[in-house]
N, C-alpha and C positions, 0 to 999 in steps of 0.2 A: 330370698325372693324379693323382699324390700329394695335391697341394695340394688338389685340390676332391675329394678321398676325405677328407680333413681338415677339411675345411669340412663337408660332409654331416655325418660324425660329431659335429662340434660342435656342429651343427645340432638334431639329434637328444639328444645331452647337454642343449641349453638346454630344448627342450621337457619330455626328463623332468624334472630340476629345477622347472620350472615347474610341472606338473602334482602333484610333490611339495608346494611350497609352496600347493598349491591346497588338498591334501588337509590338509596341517598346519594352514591357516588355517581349515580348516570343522570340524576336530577339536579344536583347544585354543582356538578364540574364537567357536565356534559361527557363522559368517557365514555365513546358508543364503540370506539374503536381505531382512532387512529393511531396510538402508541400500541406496542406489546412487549413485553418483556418475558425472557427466560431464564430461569434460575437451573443448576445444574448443581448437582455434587461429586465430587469424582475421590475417591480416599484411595489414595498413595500409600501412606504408611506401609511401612516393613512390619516381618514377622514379629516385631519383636512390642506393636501395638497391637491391640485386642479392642476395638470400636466398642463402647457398650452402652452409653447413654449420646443421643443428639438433640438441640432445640433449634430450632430456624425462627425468629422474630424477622416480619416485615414491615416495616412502618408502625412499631409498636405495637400490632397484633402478631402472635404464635400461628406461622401457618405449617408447622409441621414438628411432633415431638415425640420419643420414642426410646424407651429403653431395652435394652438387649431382653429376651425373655418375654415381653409383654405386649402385647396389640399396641397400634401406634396411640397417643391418646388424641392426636388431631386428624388422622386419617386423611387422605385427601380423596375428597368428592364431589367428582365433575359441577358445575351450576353454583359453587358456593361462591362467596365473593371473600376477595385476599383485599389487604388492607388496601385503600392509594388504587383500588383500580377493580375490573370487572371481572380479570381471569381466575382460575382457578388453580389452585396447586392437584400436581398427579406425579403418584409414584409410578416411576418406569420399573421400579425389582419388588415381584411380588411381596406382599406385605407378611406370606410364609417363610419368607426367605431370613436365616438367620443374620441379623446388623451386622456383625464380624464378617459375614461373607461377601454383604453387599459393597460393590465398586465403585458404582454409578446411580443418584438416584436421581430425576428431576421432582422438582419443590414446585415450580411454577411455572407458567407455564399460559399465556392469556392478555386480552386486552390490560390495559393499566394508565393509570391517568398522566398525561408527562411531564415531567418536572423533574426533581430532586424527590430520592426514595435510599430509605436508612435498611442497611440488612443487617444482622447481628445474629452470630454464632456462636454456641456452645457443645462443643463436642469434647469427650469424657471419655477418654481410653484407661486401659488393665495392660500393665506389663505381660507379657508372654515368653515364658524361657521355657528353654528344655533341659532336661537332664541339671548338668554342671549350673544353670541359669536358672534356677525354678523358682529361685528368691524371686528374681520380676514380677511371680504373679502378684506380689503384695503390693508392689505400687499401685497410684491410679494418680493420672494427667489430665487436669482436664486445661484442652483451651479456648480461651474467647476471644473473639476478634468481630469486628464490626468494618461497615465500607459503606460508605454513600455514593450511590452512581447516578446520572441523569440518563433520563430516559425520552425520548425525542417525539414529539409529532410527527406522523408518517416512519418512523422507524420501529428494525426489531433489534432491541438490546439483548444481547446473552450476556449474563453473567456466571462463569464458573469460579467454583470455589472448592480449591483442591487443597486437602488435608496432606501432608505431605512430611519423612524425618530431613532436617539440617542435616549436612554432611560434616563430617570433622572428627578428628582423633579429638582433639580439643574441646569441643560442643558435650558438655556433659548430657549426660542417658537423661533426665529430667526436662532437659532444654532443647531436645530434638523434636518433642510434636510442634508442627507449626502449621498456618493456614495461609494460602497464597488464593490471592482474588483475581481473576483476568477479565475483562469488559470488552466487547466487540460490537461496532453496532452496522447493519445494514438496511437499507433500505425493504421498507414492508410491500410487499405484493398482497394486494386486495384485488379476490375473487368476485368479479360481478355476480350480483345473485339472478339465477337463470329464471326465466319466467314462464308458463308453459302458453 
């Protein structure tokens, strides 16, 4: 009963923190809203990876972390504030939904301050064989990879980042998880706010 009175409070500690940093970033770099950025996950991987642990680090803070089995431990929650910026990170695949099953998930998703901004990935796969293959399960992959993108004044940057095997008779079974980053940026449409 102690333990999860400890959790709540920490719980609670991350969100003020977070709302702190919301308000410091809209006070000392002015981010009311004219960049936005969007972060995506898309996992490719064949049968033969099993997704089990992921971390998303934005700008040196964890905005989303999660092991196969476990509730997420950064959860995303509309109104918090993500490092470098005002938006918020949000899961588009229920948070019931088993990690192995999920495809597609969005991290982020919200105003952000514009400039240069650091993303850094760790994703942790479990071999998957069947029958003749069942040694696979013993493995475990994990990869890292990081990208720096700019994010524009007046623009919305999407960045996806799709987990995805190397192709190749060659490419050894250890050397096939890999991570590929794609950047797109368009111009932002802002909603006059209607007034009655």
């Amino acid at each position: 009963a102690l333990e999860s009175e400890v959790d709540v409070l920490k719980e609670k500690i991350f969100k003020s923190k977070a709302r702190l940093l919301l308000l410091q970033e809209t006070v000392l770099h002015g981010a009311t809203a004219g960049a936005i950025a969007k972060v995506r996950f898309k996992n490719e991987m064949g049968g033969s990876y099993r997704l089990e642990a992921m971390t998303w680090v934005l700008d040196g803070q964890t905005i989303y972390s999660e092991i196969a089995g476990v509730a997420p431990a950064t959860p995303p929650v509309p109104g918090d504030a993500t490092p470098g910026g005002v938006g918020s990170p949000a899961a588009a695949a229920p948070v019931s939904a088993p990690l192995a099953e999920r495809k597609e998930l969005s991290l982020f998703d919200g105003a952000i301050v514009p400039g240069s901004h650091h993303l850094a990935v760790t994703l942790v796969y479990r071999g998957s064989g069947y029958q003749v293959f069942s040694y696979l399960e013993g493995y475990k992959f994990t990869v890292q990879s990081s990208y720096t993108f700019q994010v524009e004044e007046g623009k919305t940057t999407n960045l996806e980042v799709t987990s995805y095997e190397k192709d190749g008779l060659t490419t050894a079974y250890e050397d096939r998880p890999d991570v590929r980053f794609t950047v797109s940026t368009k111009e932002s449409v802002i909603v006059p706010e209607v007034r009655p």
